[in-house]
Backbone bond lengths (Angstrom), bond angles and torsions (degrees), N, CA, C in turn:
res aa  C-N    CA-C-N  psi(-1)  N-CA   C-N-CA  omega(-1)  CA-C   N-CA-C  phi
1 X - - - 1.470 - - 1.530 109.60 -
2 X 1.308 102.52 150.88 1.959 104.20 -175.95 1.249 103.94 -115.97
3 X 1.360 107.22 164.87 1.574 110.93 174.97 1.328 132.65 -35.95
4 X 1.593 104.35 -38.69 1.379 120.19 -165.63 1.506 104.77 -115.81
5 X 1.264 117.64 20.82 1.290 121.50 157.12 2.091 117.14 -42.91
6 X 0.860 118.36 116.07 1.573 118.27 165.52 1.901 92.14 91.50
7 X 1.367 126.30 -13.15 1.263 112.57 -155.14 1.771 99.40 -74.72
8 X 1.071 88.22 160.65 1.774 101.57 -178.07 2.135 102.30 -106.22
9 X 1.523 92.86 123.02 1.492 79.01 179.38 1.593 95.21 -121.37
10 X 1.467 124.25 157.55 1.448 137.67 -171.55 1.845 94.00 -103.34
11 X 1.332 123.79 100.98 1.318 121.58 173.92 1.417 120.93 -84.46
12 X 1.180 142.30 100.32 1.346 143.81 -130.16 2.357 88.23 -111.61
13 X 1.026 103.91 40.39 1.701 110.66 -175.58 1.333 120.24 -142.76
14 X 1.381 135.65 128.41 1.641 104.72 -164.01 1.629 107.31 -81.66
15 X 1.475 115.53 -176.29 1.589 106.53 -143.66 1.592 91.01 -103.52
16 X 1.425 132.12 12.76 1.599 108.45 135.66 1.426 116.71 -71.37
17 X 1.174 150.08 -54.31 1.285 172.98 -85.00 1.882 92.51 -139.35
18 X 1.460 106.18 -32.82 1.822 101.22 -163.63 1.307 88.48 -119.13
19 X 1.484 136.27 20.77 1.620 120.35 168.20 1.028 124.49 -79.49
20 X 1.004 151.27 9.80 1.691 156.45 -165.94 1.843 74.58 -112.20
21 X 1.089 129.83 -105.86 1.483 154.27 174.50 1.160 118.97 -0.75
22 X 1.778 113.24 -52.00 1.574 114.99 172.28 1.775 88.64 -67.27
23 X 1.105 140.82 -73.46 1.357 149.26 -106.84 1.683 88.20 -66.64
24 X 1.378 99.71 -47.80 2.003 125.99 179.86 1.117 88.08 -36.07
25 X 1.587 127.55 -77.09 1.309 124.59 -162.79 1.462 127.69 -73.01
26 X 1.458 110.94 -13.13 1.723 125.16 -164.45 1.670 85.09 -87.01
27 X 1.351 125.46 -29.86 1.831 116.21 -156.05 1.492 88.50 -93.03
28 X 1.066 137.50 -28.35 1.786 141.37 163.09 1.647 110.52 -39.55
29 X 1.259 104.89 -46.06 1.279 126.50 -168.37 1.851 117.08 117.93
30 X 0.648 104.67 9.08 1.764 111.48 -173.43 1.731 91.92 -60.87
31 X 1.633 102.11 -176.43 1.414 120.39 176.80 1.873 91.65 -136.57
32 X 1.083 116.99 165.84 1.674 135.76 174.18 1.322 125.04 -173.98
33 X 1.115 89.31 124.22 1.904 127.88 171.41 1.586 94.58 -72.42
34 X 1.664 109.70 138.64 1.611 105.92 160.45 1.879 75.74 -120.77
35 X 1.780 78.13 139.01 1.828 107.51 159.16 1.609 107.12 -129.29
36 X 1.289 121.39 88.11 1.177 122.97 161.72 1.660 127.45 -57.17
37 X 2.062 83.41 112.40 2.253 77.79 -178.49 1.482 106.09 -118.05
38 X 1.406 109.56 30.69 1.555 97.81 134.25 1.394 132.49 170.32
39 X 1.499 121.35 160.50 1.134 108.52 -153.42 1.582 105.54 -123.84
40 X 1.707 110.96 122.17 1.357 100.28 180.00 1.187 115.46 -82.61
41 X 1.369 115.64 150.62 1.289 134.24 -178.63 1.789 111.52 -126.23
42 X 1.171 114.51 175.14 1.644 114.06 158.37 1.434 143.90 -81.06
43 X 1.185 121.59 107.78 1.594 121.89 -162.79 1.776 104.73 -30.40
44 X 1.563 112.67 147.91 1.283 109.98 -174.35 1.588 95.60 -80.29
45 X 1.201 154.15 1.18 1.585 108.86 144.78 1.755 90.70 -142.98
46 X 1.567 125.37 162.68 1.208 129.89 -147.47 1.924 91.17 -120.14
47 X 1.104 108.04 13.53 1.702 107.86 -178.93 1.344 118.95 -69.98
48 X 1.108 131.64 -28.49 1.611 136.44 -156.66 1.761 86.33 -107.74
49 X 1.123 134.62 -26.52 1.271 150.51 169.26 1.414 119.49 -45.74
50 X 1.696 93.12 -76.53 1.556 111.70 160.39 1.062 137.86 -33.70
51 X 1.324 85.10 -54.12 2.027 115.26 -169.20 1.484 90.88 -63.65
52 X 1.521 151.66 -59.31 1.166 155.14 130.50 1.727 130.94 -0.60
53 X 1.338 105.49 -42.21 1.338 107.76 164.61 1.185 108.11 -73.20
54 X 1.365 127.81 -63.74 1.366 127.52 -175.05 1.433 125.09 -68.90
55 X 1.503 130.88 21.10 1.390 126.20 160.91 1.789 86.11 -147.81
56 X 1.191 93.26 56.48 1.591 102.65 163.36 1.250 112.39 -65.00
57 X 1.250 130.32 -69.61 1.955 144.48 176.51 1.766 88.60 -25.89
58 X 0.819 141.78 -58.44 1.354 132.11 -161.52 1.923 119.90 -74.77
59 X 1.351 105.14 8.48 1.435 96.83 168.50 1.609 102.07 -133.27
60 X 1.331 76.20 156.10 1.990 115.90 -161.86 1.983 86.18 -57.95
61 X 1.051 113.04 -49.63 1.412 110.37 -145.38 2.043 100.19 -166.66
62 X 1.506 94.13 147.32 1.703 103.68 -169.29 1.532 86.44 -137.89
63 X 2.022 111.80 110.95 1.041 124.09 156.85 1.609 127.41 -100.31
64 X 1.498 104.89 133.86 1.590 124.23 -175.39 1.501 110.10 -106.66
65 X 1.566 106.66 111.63 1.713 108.51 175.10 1.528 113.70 -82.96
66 X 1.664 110.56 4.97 1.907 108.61 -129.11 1.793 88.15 -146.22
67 X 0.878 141.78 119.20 1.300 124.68 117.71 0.910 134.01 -0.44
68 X 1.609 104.67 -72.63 1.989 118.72 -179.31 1.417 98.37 -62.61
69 X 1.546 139.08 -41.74 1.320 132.31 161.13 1.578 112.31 -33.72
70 X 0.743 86.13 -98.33 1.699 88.69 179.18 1.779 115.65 -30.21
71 X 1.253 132.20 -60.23 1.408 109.69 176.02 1.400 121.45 -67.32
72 X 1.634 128.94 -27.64 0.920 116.38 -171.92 1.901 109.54 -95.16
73 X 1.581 114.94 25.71 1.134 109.25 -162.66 1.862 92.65 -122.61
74 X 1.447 99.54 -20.62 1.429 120.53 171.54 1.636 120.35 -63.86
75 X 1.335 67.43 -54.27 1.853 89.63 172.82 1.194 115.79 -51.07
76 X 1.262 131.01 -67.92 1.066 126.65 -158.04 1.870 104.05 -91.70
77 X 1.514 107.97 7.31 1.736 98.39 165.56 2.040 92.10 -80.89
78 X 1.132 100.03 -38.92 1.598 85.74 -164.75 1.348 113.43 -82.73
79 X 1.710 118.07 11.90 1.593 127.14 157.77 1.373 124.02 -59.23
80 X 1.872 86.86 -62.51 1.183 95.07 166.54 1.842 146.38 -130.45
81 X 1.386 91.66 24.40 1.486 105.63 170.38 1.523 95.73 -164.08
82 X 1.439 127.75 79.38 1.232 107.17 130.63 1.347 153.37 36.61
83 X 1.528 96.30 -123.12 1.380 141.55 154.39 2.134 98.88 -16.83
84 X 0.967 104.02 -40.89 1.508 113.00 177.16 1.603 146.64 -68.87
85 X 2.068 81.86 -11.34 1.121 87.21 166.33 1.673 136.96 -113.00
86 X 1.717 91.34 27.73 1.327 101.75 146.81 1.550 124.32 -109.07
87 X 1.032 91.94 44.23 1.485 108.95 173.38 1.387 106.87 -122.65
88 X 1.384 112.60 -49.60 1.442 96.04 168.06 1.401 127.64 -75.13
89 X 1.207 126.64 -8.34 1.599 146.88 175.24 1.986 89.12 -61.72
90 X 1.187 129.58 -32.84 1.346 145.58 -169.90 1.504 103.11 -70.42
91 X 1.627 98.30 -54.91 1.771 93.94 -176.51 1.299 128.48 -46.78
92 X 1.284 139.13 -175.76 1.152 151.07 105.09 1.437 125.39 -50.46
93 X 2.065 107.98 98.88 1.187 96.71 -179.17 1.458 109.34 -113.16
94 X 1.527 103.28 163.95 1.440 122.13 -162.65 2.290 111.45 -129.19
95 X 1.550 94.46 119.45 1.311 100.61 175.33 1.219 133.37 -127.72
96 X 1.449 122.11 126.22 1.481 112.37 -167.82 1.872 98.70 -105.95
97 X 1.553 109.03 116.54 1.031 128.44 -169.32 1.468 121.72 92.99
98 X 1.818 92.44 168.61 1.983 94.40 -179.97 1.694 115.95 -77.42
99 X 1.469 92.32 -12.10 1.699 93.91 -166.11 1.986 102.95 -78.19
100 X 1.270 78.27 -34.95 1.603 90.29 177.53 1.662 127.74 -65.16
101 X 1.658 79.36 -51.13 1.536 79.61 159.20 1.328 137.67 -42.69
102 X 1.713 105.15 -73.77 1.618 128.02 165.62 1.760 109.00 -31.07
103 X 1.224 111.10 -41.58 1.630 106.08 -176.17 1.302 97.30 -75.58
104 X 1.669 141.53 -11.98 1.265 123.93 172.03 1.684 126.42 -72.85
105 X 1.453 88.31 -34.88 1.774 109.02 -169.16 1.576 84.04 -73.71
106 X 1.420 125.31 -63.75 1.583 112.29 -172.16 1.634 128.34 -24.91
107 X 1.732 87.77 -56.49 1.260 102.22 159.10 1.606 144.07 -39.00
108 X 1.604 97.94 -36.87 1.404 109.76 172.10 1.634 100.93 116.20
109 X 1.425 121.35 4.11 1.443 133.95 -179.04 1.213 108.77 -103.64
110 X 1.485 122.80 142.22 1.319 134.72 144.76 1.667 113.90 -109.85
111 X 1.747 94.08 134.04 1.322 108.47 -169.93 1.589 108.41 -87.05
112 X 1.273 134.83 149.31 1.545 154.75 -174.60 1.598 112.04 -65.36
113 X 1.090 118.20 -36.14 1.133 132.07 -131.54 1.275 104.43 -165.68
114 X 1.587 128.86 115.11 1.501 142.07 167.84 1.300 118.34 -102.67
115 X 1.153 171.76 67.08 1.616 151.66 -155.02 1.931 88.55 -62.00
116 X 1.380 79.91 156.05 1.897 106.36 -179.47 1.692 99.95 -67.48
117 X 1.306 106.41 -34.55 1.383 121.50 -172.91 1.237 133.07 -139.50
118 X 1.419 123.11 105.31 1.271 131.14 -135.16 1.901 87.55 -73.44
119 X 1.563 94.00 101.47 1.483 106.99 155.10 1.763 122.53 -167.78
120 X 0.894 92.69 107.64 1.704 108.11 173.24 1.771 103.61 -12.94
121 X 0.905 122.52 -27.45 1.749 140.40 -157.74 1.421 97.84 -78.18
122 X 1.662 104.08 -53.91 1.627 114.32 -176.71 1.924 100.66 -84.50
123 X 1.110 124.41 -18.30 1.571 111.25 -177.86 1.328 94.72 -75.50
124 X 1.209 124.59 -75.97 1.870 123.41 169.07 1.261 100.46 9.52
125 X 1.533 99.44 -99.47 1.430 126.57 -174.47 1.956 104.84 -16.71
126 X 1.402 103.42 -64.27 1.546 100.91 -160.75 1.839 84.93 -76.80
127 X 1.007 166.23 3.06 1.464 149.04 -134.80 1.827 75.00 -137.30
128 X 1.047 115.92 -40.00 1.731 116.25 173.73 1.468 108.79 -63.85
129 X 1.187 125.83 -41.62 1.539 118.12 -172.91 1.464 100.18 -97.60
130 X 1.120 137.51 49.93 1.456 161.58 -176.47 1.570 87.99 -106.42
131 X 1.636 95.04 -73.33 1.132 130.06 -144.31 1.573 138.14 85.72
132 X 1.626 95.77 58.85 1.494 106.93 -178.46 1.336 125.50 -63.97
133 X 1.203 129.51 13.35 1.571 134.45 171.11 1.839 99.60 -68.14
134 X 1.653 97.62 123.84 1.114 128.40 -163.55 1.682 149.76 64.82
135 X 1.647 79.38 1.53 1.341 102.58 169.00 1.549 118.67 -79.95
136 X 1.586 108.82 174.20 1.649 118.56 -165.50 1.712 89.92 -124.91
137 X 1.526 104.71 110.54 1.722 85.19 158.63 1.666 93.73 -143.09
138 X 1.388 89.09 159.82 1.436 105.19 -171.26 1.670 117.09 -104.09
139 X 1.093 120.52 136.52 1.403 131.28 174.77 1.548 111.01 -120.75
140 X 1.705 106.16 105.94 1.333 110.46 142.16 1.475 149.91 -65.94
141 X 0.919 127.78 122.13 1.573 112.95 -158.57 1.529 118.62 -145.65
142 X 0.964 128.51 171.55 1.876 129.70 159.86 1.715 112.61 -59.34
143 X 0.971 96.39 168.88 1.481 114.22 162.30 1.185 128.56 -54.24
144 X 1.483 106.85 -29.55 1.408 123.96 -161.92 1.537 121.45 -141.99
145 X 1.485 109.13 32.76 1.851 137.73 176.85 1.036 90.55 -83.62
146 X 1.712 89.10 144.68 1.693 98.90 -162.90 1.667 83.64 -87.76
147 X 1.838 105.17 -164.99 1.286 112.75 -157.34 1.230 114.82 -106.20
148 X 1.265 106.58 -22.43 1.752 135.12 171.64 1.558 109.29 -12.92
149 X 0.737 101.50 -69.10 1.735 99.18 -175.20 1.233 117.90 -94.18
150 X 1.238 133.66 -2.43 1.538 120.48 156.52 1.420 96.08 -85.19
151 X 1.483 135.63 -39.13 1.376 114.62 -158.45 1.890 89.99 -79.31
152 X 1.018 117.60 1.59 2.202 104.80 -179.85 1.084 98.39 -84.38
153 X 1.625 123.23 -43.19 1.286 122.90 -160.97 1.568 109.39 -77.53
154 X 1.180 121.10 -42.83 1.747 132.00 175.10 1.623 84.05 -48.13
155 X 1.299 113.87 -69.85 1.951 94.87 -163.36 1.391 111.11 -71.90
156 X 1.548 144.70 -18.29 1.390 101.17 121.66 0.970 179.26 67.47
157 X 1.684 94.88 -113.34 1.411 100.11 -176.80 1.639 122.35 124.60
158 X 1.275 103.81 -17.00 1.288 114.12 -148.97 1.840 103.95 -115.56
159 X 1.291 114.50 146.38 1.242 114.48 -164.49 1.810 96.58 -120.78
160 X 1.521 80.42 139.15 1.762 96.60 -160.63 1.726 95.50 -130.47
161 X 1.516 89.71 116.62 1.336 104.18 157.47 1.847 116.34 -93.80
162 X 1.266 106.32 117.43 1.527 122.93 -170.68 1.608 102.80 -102.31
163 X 1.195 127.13 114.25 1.456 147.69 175.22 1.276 130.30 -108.39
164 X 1.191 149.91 124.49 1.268 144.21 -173.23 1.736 117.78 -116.52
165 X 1.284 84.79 109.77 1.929 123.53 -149.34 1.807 84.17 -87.55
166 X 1.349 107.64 -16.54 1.831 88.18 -172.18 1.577 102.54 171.75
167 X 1.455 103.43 155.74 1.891 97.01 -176.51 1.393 99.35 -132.35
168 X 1.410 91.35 148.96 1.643 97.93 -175.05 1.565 105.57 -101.00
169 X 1.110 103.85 139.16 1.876 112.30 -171.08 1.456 102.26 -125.73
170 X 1.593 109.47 158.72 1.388 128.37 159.04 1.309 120.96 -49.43
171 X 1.226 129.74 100.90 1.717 107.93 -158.42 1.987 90.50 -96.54
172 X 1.049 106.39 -175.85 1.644 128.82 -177.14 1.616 104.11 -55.43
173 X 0.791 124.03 90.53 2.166 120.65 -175.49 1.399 96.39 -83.53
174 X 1.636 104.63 91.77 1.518 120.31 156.18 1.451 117.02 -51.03
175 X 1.111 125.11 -6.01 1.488 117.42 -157.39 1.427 112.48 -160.99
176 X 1.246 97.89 4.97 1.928 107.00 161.64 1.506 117.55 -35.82
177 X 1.283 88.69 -81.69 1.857 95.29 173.29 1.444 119.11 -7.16
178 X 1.619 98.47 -63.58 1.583 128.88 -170.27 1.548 108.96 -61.62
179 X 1.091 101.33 -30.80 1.630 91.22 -167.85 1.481 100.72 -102.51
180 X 1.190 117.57 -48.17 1.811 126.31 150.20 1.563 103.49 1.97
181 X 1.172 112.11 -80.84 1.734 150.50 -153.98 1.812 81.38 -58.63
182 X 1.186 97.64 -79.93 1.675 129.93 176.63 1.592 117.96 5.13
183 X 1.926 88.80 -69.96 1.090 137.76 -145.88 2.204 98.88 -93.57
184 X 1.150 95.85 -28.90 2.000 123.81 165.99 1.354 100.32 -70.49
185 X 0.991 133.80 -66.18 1.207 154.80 -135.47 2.354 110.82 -95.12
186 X 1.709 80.65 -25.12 1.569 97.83 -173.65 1.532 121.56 33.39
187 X 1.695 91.39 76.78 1.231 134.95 -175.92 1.083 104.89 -94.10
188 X 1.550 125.75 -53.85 0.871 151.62 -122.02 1.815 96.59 -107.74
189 X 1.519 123.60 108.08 1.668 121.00 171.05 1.322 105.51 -77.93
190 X 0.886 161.77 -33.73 1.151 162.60 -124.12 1.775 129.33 145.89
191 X 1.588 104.18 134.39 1.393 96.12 157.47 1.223 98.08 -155.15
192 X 1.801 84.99 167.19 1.288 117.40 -132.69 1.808 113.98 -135.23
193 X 1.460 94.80 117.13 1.698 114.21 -167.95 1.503 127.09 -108.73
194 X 1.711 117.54 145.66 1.038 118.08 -143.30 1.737 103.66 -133.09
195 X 1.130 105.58 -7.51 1.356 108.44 171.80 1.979 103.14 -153.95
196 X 1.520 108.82 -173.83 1.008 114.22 160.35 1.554 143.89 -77.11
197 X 1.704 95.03 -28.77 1.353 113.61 167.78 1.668 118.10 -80.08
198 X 1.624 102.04 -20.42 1.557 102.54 172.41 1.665 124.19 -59.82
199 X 1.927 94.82 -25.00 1.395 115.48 -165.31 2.175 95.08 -74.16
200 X 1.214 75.18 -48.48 1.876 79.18 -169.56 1.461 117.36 -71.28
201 X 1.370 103.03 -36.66 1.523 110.12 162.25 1.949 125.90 -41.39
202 X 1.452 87.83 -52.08 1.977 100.20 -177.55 1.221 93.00 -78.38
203 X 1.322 163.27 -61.12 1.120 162.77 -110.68 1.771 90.72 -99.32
204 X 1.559 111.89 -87.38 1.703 93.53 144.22 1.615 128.92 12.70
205 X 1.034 123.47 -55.86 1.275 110.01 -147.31 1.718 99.87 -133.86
206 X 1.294 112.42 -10.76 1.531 128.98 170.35 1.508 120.69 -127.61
207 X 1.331 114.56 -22.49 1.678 104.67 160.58 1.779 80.00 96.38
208 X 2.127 90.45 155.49 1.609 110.38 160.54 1.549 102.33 -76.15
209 X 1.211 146.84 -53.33 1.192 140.94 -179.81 1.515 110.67 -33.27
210 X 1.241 126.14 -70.64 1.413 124.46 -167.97 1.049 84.38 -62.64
211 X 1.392 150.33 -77.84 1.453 124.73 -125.70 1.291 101.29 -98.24
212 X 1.137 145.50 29.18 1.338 158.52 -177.21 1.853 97.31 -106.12
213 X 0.962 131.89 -20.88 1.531 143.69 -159.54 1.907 93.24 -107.60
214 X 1.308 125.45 -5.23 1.660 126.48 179.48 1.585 105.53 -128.68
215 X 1.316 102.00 158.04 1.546 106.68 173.75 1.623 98.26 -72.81
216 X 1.633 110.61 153.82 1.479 115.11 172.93 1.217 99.54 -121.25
217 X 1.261 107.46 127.88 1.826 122.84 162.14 1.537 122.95 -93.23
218 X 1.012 133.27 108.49 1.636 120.44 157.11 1.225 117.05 -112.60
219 X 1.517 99.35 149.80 1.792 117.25 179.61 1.126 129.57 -73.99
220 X 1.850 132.81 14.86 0.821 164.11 116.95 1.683 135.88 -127.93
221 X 1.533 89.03 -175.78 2.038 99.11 173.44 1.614 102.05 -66.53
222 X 1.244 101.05 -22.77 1.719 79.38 -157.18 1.766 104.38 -92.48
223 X 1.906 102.29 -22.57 1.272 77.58 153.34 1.481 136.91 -111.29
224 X 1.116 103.07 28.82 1.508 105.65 165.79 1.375 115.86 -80.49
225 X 1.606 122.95 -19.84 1.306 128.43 179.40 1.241 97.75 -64.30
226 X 0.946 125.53 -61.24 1.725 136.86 -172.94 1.350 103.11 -40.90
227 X 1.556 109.50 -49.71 1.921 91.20 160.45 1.183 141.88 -37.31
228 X 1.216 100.96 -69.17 1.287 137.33 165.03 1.689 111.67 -30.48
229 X 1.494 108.76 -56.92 1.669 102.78 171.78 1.913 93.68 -77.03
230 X 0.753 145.26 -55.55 1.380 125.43 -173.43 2.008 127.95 -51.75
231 X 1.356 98.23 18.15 1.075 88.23 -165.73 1.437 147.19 139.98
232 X 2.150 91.96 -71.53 1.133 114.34 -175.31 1.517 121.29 -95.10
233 X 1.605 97.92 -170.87 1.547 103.17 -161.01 1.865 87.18 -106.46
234 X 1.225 128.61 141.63 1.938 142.79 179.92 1.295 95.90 -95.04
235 X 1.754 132.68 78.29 1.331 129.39 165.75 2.103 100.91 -57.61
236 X 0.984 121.19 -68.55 1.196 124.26 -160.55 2.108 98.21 -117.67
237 X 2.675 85.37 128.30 1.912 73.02 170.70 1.581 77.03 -127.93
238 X 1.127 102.73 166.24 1.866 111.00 162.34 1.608 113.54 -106.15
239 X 0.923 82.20 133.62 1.638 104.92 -162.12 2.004 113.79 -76.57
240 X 1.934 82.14 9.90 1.826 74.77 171.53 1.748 69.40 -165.19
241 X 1.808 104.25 152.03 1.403 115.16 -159.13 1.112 90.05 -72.71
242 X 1.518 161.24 71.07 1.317 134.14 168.86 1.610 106.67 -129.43
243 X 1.196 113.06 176.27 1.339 122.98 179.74 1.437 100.55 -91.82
244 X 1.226 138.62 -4.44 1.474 128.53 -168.08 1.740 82.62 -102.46
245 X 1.160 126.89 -45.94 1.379 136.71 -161.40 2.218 97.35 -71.35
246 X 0.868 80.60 -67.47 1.822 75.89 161.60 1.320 134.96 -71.21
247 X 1.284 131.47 0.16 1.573 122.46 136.59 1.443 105.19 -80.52
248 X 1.261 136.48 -45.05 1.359 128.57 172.04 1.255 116.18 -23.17
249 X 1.454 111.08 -52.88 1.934 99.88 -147.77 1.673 80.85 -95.85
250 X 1.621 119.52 -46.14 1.677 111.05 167.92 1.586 108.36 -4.34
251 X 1.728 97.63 -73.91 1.688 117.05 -165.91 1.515 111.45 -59.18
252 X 1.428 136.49 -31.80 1.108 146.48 116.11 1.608 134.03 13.78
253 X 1.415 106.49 -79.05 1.058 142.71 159.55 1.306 108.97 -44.86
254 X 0.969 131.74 -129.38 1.701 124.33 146.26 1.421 128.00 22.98
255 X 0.995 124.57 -43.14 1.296 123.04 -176.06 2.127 103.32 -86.89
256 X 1.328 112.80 -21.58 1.388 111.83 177.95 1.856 94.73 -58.55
């Protein structure tokens, strides 16, 4: 028997997106809820976007905090220019994390630059000992990317065009109720977060009270900070962004 035998985990990802992750924890023996907190959609207008694809040749370097950055920023070069994405094949590209990464190579890109630890904090840092003073690099992003690395790179030196490649929304919570109830009832061992907006999203829609009553896991520092400003207390972070690395320390956890 394993730690997490019988445990109930709250998966805050919808269950294409959390299958690698539940499966980790379901073959342990665990049980899992998916609560999806959020749903990308398309920025309400694609101009500052555009305007970006098409004087691509003119920046130093194109940084990705996001996965969803990267496909939905891809996407829409090969919507509407093509031809452009051997231009960005030209840049210097930059990724914070493996997920991010992997969505580059899919793409047909290899990124420049990995941080050890998926945080915008450490890309800065190395994009500073570049020496980006006077350079142009561009960041695609959400609606709701934190500021961290355009405001490192501006001091610097460095001039950052910031674009919004996609917005993350409240999607439909099939299973609010359920976890609501769940979450009253302290059913619920843990749940478990995957970004920063996932953090603000559930909180939204379940309150610091309820989820203050479960252990909280995040899949990194950066989103455990996001706890941390929301409120709550970061029982469990994984110490490398992955889903294999966050049932790990979960199993970890649990076993004290």
């Amino acid at each position: 028997m394993t730690a997490l035998q019988n445990k109930f985990f709250l998966v805050t990802r919808t269950e294409e997106q959390s299958a690698t992750f539940r499966s980790l924890l379901e073959s342990r023996g665990a049980k899992t809820m998916c609560l999806p907190a959020i749903q990308i959609v398309d920025p309400d207008s694609w101009e500052d976007c555009d305007s970006a694809i098409w004087k691509l040749a003119e920046y130093f370097a194109v940084c990705f905090t996001s996965k969803n950055a990267v496909e939905k920023f891809i996407s829409r070069i090969r919507s509407i220019r093509p031809n452009a994405l051997h231009t960005l094949s030209d840049c210097k590209l930059f990724a914070v994390g493996e997920k991010t990464k992997a969505a580059l190579y899919a793409n047909g890109f290899s990124s420049a630059f990995v941080p050890q630890h998926a945080s915008a904090r450490e890309l800065a840092a190395a994009l500073h000992e570049l020496g980006v003073k006077g350079q142009h690099i561009l960041f695609p992003k959400s609606n709701i990317a934190r500021i961290e690395l355009p405001e490192q790179l501006r001091a610097a030196g460095a001039t950052i065009d910031e674009v919004i490649a996609y917005k993350t929304v409240l999607p439909d919570p099939v299973h609010l109720d359920t976890a609501r109830q769940m979450l009253q009832e302290k059913r619920i061992d843990a749940a478990t977060f995957f970004s920063p907006s996932s953090v603000v999203n559930v909180v939204e829609m379940l309150g610091t009270d309820l989820l203050a009553q479960t252990v909280i896991a995040a899949i990194g520092a950066t989103t455990a900070e996001a706890v941390t400003q929301a409120g709550l207390h970061t029982n469990v972070v994984a110490p490398q962004a992955t889903s294999e690395s966050l049932a790990s320390e979960l199993e970890r956890y649990f076993s004290h």
